[in-house]
N, C-alpha and C positions, 0 to 999 in steps of 0.2 A: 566739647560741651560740658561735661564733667567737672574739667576742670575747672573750668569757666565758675559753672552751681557751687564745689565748695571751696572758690576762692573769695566767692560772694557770701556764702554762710560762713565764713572765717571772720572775712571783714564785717558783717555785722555785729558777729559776737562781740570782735576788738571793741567796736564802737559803744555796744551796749553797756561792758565792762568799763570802758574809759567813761562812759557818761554817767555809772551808779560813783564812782569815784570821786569825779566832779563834783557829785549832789554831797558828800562826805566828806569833803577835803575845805579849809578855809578857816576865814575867822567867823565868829559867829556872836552874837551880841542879842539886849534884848533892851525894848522899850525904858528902859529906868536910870539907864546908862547918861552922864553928861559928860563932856558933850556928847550931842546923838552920838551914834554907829560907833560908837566905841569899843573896841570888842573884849568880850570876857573869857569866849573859851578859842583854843584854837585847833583843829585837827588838820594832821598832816600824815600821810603815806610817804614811807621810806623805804624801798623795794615791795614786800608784799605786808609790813607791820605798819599797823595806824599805832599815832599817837595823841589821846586827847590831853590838851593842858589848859589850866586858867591862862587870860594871857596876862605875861609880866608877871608869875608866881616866878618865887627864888628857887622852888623845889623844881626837881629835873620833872620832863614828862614820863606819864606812865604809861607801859606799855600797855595795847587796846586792843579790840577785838571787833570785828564785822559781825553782829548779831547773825545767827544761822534762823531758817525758817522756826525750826524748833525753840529758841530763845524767843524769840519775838512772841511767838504765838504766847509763849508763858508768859511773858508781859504782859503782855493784851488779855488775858485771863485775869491775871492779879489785877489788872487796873478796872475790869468788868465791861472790855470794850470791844464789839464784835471782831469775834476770832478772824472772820473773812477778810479785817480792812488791814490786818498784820501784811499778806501779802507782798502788797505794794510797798509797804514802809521801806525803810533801809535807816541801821543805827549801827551808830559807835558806841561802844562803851568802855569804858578800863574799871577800876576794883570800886569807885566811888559816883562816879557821872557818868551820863547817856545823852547822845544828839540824836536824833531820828528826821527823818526826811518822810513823811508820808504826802503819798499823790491827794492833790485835791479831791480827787472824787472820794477814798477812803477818808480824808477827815471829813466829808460832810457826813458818813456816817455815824463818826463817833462824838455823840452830842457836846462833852467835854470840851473836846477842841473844834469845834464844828464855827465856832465864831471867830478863832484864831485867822488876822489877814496872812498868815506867814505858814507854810509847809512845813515847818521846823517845829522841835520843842526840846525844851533839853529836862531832867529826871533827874535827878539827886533824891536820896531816902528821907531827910530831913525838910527838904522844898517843894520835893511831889514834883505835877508839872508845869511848867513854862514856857509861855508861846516864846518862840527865840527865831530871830534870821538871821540870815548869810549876810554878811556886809563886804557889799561891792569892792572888787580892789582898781 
């Protein structure tokens, strides 16, 4: 029976991990694009390094990083956005751009994005932020 419980709390964890990944991996585009769904950034996982790039830049991707609870939270500080809905988020980032994935229920917290139909936004210093989604493959 033991085995049984933490073969079952092994597999969920896999599952959990495979599914924060999922939400982090892909192409991602944002309403301004023609035509639609055209994508502009792309993040991909290569054993355990993400990489975010524009899509169809000539320059190589740069290597990226899975925001830690600690990163995030200082985000969501600097943008003045309740510390709580960090949480749930999940973001890539490399030296210049950020994608984040926040749960519905944290973006109707943060009035900012609270109108946003997409879970996603992407951050650059110069652009602030941007409702952005996943485009279906």
């Amino acid at each position: 029976m033991k085995t049984i419980i933490i073969a079952a709390a092994l597999g969920m964890i896999s599952f959990v991990c495979m599914a924060q990944t999922e939400l982090l991996t892909g192409k991602f585009g944002h309403q301004y694009t023609e035509p639609k769904n055209t994508p502009v950034w792309e993040i991909k996982k290569i054993n355990d390094q993400y990489q975010l790039s524009i899509w169809g830049a000539t320059e190589t991707s740069q290597p990226s990083h899975e925001l830690s609870e600690q990163e995030r939270r200082k985000f969501w500080q600097k943008m003045w956005w309740p510390e709580d809905s960090s949480v749930s988020a999940s973001c890539v980032m490399n030296s210049e751009e950020m994608i984040c994935y926040v749960s519905p229920k944290a973006r109707n917290e943060i009035d900012y994005i609270k109108g946003y139909k997409s879970n996603y936004f992407h951050y650059d210093r110069m652009g602030g932020v941007m409702e952005t989604h996943k485009i279906d493959e």
